[in-house]
C-alpha positions as CSV (number, residue, x, y, z in Angstrom):
1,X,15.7,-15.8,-13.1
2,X,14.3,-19.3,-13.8
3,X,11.1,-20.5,-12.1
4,X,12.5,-22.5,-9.8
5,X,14.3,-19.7,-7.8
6,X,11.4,-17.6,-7.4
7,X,10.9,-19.6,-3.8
8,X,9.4,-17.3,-1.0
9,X,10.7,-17.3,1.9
10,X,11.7,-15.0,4.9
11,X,13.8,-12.3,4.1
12,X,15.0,-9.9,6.4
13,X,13.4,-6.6,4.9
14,X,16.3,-4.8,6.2
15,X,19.1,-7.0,4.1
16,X,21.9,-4.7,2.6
17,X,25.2,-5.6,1.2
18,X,26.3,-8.6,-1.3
19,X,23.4,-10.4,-2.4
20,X,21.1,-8.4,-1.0
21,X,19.3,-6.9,-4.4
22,X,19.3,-10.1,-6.1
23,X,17.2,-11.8,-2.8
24,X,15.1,-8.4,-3.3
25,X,14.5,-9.4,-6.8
26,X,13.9,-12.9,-6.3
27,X,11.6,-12.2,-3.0
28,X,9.3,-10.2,-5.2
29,X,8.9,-12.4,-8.0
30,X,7.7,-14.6,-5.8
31,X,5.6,-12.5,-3.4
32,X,4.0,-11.0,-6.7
33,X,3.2,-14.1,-8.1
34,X,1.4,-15.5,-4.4
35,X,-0.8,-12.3,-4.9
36,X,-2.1,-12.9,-8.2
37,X,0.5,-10.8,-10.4
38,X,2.1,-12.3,-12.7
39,X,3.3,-10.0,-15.2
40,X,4.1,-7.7,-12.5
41,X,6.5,-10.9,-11.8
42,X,7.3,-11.1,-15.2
43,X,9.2,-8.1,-15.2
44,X,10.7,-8.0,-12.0
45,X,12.1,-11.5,-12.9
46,X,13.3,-9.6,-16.6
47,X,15.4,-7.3,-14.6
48,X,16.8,-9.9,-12.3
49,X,18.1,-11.6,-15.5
50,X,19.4,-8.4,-16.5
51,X,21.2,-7.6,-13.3
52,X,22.6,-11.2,-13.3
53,X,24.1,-11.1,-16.5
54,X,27.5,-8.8,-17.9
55,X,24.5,-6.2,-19.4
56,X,25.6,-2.4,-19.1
57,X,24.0,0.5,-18.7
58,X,24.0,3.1,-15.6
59,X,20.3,2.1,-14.8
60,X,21.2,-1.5,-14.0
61,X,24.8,-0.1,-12.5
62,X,22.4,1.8,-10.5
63,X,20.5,-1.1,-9.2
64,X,23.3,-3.6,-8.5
65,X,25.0,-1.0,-6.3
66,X,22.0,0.0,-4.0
67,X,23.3,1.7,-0.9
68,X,20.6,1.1,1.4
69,X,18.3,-1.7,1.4
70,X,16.4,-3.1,-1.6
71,X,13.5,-5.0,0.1
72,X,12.3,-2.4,2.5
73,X,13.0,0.5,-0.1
74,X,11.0,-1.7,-2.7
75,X,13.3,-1.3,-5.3
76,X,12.0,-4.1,-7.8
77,X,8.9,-2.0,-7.6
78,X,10.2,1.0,-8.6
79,X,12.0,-0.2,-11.3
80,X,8.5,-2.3,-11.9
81,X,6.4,1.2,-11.9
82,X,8.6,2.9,-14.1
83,X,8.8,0.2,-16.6
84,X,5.0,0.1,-16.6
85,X,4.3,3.7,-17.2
86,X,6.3,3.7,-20.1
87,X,3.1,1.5,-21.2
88,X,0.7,2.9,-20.4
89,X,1.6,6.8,-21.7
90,X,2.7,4.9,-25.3
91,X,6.6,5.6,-25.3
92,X,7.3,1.8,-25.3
93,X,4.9,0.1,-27.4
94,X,6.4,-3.3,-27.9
95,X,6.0,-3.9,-24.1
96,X,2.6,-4.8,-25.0
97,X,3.8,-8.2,-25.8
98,X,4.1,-8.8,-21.9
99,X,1.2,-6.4,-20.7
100,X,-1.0,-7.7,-23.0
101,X,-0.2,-11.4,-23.3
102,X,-3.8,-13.5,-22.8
103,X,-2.0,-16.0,-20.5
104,X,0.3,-14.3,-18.5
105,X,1.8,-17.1,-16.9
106,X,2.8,-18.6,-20.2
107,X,6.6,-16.7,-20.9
108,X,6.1,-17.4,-24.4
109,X,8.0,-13.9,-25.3
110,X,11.6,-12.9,-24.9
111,X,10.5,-11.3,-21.3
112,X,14.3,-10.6,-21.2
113,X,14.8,-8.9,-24.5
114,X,11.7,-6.4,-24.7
115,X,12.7,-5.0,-21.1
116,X,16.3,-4.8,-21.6
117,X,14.8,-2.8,-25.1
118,X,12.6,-0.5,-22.6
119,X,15.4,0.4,-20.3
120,X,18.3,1.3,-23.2
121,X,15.7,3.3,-25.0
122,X,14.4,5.1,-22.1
123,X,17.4,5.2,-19.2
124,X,17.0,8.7,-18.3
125,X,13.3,8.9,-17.1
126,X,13.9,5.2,-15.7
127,X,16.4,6.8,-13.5
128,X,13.8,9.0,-11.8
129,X,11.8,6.1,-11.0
130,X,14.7,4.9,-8.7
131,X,14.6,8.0,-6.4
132,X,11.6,7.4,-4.0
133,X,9.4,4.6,-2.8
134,X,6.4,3.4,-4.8
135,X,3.2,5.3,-4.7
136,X,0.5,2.6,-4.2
137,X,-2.5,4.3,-2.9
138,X,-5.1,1.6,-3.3
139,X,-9.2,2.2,-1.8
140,X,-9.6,-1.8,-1.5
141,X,-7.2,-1.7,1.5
142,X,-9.8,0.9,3.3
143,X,-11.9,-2.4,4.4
144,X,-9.3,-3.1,7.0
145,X,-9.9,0.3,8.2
146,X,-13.7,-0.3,8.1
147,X,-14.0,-3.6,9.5
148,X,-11.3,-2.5,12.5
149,X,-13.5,0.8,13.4
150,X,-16.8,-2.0,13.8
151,X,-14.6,-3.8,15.5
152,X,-13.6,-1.2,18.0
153,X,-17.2,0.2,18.4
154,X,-17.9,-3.3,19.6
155,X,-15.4,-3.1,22.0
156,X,-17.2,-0.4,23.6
157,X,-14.8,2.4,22.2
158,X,-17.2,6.1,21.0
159,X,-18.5,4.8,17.5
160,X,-17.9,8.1,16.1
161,X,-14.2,8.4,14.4
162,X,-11.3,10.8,14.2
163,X,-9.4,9.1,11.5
164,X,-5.6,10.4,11.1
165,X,-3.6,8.8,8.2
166,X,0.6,8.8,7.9
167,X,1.3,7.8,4.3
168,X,-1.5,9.2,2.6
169,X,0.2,9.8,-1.0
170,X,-2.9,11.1,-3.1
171,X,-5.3,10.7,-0.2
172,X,-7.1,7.5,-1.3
173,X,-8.2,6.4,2.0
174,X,-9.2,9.5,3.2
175,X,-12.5,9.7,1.1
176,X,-13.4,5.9,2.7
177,X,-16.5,8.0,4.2
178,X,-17.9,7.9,0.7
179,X,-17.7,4.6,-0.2
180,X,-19.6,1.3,0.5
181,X,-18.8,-1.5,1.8
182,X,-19.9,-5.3,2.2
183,X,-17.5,-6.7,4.6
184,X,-18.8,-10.8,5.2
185,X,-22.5,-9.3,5.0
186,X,-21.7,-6.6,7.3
187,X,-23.0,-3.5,5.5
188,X,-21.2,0.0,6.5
189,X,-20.7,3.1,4.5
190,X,-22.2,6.1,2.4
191,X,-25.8,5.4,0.7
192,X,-24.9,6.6,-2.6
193,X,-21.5,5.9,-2.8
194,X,-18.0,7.0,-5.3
195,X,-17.0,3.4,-4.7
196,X,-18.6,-0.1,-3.2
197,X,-16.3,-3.0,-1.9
198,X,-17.5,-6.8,-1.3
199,X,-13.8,-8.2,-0.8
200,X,-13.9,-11.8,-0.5
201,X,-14.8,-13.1,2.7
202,X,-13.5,-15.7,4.8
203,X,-14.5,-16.6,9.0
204,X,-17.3,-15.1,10.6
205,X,-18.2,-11.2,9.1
206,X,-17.0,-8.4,11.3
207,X,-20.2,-6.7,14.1
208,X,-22.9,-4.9,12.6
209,X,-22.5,-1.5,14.6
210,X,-23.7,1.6,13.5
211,X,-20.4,3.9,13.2
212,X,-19.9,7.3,11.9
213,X,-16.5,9.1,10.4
214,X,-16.2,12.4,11.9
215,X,-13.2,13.3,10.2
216,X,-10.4,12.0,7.7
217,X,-6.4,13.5,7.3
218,X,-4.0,12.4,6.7
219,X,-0.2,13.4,5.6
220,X,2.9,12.1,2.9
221,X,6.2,13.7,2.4
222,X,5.3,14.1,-1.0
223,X,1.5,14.2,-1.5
224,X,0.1,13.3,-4.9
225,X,-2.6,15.5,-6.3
226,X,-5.3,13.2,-8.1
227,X,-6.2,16.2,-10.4
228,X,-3.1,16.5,-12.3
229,X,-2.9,13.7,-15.1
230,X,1.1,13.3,-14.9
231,X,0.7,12.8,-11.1
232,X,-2.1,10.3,-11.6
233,X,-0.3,8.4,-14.3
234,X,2.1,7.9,-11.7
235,X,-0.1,6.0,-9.1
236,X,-1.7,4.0,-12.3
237,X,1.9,3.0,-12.8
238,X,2.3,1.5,-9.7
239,X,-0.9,-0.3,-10.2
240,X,-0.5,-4.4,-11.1
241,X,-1.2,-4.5,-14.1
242,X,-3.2,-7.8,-13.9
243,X,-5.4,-6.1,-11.4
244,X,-7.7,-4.1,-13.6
245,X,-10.8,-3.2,-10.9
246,X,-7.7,-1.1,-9.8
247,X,-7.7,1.0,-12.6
248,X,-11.5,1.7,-12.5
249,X,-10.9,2.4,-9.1
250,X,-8.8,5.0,-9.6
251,X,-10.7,6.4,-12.4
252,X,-13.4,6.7,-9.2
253,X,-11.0,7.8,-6.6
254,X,-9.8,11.0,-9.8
255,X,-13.3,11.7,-10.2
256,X,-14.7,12.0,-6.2
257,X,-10.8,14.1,-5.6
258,X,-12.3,16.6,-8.5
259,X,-15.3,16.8,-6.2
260,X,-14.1,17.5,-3.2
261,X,-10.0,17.3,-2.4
262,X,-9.3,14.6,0.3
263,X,-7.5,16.7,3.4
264,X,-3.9,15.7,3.1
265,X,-0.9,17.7,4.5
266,X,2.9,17.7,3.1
267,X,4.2,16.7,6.7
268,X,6.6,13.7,7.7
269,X,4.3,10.9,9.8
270,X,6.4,12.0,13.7
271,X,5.8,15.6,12.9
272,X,2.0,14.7,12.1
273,X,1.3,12.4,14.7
274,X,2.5,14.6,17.1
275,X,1.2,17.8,16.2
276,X,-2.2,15.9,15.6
277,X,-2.3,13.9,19.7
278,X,-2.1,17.5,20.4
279,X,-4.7,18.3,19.6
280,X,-8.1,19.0,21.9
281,X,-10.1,16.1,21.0
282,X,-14.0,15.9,21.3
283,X,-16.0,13.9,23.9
284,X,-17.7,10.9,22.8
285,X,-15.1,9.8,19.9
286,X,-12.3,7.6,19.3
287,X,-8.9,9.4,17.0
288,X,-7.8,6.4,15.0
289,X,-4.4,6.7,13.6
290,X,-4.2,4.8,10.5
291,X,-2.1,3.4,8.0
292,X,-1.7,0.9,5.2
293,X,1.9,-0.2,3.4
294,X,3.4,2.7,4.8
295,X,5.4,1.5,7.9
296,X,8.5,0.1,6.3
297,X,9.3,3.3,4.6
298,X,8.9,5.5,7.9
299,X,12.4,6.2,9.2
300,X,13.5,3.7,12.7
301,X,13.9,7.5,14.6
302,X,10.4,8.5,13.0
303,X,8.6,4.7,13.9
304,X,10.0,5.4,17.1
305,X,8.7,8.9,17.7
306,X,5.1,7.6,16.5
307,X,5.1,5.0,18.4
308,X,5.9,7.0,22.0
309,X,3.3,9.7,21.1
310,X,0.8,7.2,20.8
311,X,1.5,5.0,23.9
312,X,1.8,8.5,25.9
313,X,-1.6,9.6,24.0
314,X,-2.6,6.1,25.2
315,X,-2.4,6.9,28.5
316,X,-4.7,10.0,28.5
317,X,-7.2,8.4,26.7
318,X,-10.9,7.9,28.5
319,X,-13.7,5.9,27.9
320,X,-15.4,8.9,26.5
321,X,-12.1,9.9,24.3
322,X,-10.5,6.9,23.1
323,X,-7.5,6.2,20.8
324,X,-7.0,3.5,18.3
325,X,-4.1,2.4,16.4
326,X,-5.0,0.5,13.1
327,X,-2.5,-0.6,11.0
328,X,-2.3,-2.6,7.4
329,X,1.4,-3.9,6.9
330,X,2.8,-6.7,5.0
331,X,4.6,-9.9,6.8
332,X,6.8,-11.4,4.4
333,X,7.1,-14.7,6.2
334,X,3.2,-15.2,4.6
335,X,3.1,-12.8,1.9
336,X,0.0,-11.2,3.2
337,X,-0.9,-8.2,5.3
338,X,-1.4,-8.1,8.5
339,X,-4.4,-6.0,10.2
340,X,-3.5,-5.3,13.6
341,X,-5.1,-3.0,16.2
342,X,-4.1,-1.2,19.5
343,X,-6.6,0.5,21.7
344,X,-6.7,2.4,24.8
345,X,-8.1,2.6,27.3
346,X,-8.1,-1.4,28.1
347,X,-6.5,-2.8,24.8
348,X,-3.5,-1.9,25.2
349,X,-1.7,-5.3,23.5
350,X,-1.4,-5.6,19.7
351,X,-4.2,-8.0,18.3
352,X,-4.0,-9.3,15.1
353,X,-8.0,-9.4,13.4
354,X,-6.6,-10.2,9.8
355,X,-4.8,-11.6,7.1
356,X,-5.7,-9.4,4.0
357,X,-4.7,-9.6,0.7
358,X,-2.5,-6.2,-0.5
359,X,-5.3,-4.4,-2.3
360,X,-8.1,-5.7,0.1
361,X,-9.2,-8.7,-2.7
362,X,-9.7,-11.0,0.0
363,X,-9.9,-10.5,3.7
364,X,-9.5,-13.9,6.4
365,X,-11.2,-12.6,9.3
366,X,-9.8,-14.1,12.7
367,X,-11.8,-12.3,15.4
């Protein structure tokens, strides 16, 4: 894939059929490079080349014969994540030639050659990779979720928080009570915290409102446990490389897990939602559903169920037992995220308070 065809540009995420995994491809060379990643770009555009030339291999087979569709099941990542982790545990040294090149945006290597090296040499684990979405817990996207509960309190919605998350994976974003954060000059968080986040900052800084978080769960179909090395060299994998606060972070996020386990569930996001709405709730507090890069991997019959027990939640709510909806999710058409938020009672339509980079780098406040 030569530079000049790594244009962004809309793409339905729901494409399938021909072309569609080489628009993936090209859609995420491009969206990595807009977000500062380029030799995460690197080698997704490696594969690319691979998949567009007469190369075997069942891997690549694999790939150019997707069933369902690549952009919203983020296939280039996967492939990306597996690649990676065969860096970082050591099996394929010579990678280092791309992970550790000083000027990454320089392809002064044979980008091509050392991944089509990786994949022969390695097929069989690679395969694995391909089986379920990226893991990419990530605590910089939790200052969404900070600056939308200040936000709300504002609004006049109970500034003490229920905080529900669907797509947890190791739970991340359910320990945001003991981090810090410096949103615009807006200070909120824990006084001694496991984590302190001063993403860039552009428009005016969200209220200062004192809050509190009365509670954090959350849920995943497959929950990651942070303790485990082989699970945690997982999320690292899925971690651009370029992006290396996100590694300390991590090391952080392992560390405060040890301490005390973040409460997550193995439970699908309809079946949590649900069960959770159900739930008696206490005067004087807003439940927050929340989620971050998780919506375009919940099921259409799932997204629907969600969405009607939250608009029939919506309706019960009360001035002294309110309900938010908070949600982080990309738009492709400007290859950032989108913070939106739904409230009830009397916010009822979707406002967007946000663009924010993917790992909460830089947050354009709109509010």
């Amino acid at each position: 894939m030569a530079d000049g065809r790594a244009k962004y540009e809309l793409v339905d995420i729901d494409l399938t059929g021909e072309g569609a995994v080489a628009r993936a491809f090209e859609n995420q060379v491009a969206y990595c490079r807009a977000a500062n990643a380029p030799i995460t770009a690197r080698i997704v555009a490696a594969v690319a080349e691979l998949l567009d030339s007469d190369e075997p291999g069942a891997l690549l087979d694999r790939i150019r014969k997707w069933q369902g569709a690549p952009l919203a099941d983020a296939l280039p990542l996967r492939i990306a994540g597996g690649i990676h982790s065969l860096w970082l545990s050591g099996a394929q040294p010579e990678l280092g030639a791309i992970y550790r090149d000083p000027n990454p945006t320089r392809e002064a290597h044979d980008d091509v050659g050392l991944v089509r090296d990786a994949i022969a040499a390695h097929e069989a684990p690679l395969m694995a990779w391909l089986a379920g979405p990226p893991q990419t817990n990530e605590a910089g996207r939790s200052v969404n979720f900070m600056a939308a509960m200040l936000w709300l309190a504002d609004k006049g919605l109970p500034p003490r928080f229920e905080c529900l998350e669907i797509g947890s994976s190791a739970g991340i974003n359910l320990m945001m009570d003991r981090c810090a954060y410096d949103l615009g000059g807006t200070r909120a968080g824990a006084d001694r915290p496991v984590m302190t986040f001063a993403p860039e900052w552009k428009g005016a800084p969200p209220p200062q409102v004192d809050i509190e978080i009365a509670s954090l769960k959350g849920c995943d179909v497959a929950p990651v446990d942070l303790t485990d090395p082989a699970q945690a060299l997982r999320l690292k994998a899925y971690i651009w490389p370029e992006h290396t606060v996100r590694f300390d972070r991590m090391e952080a996020a392992i560390a405060a897990a040890k301490d005390q386990a973040p409460d997550i569930v193995r439970m699908n996001a309809a079946d949590f939602v649900e069960a959770e709405l159900a739930k008696p709730q206490a005067e004087g507090t807003t439940r927050v559903l929340m989620h971050s890069i998780v919506w375009q991997y919940v099921p259409k019959d799932q997204q629907a169920r969600v969405t009607s027990a939250m608009e029939a939640a919506g309706e019960r709510a009360t001035e002294d037992k309110a309900l938010a909806w908070v949600s982080v999710e990309a738009d492709r058409t400007v290859h950032r995220h989108a913070l939106k938020v739904r409230y009830w009672p009397g916010g009822d339509d979707e406002t967007l308070l946000a663009w924010s980079h993917p790992h909460g780098a830089d947050i354009e406040w709109l509010e």
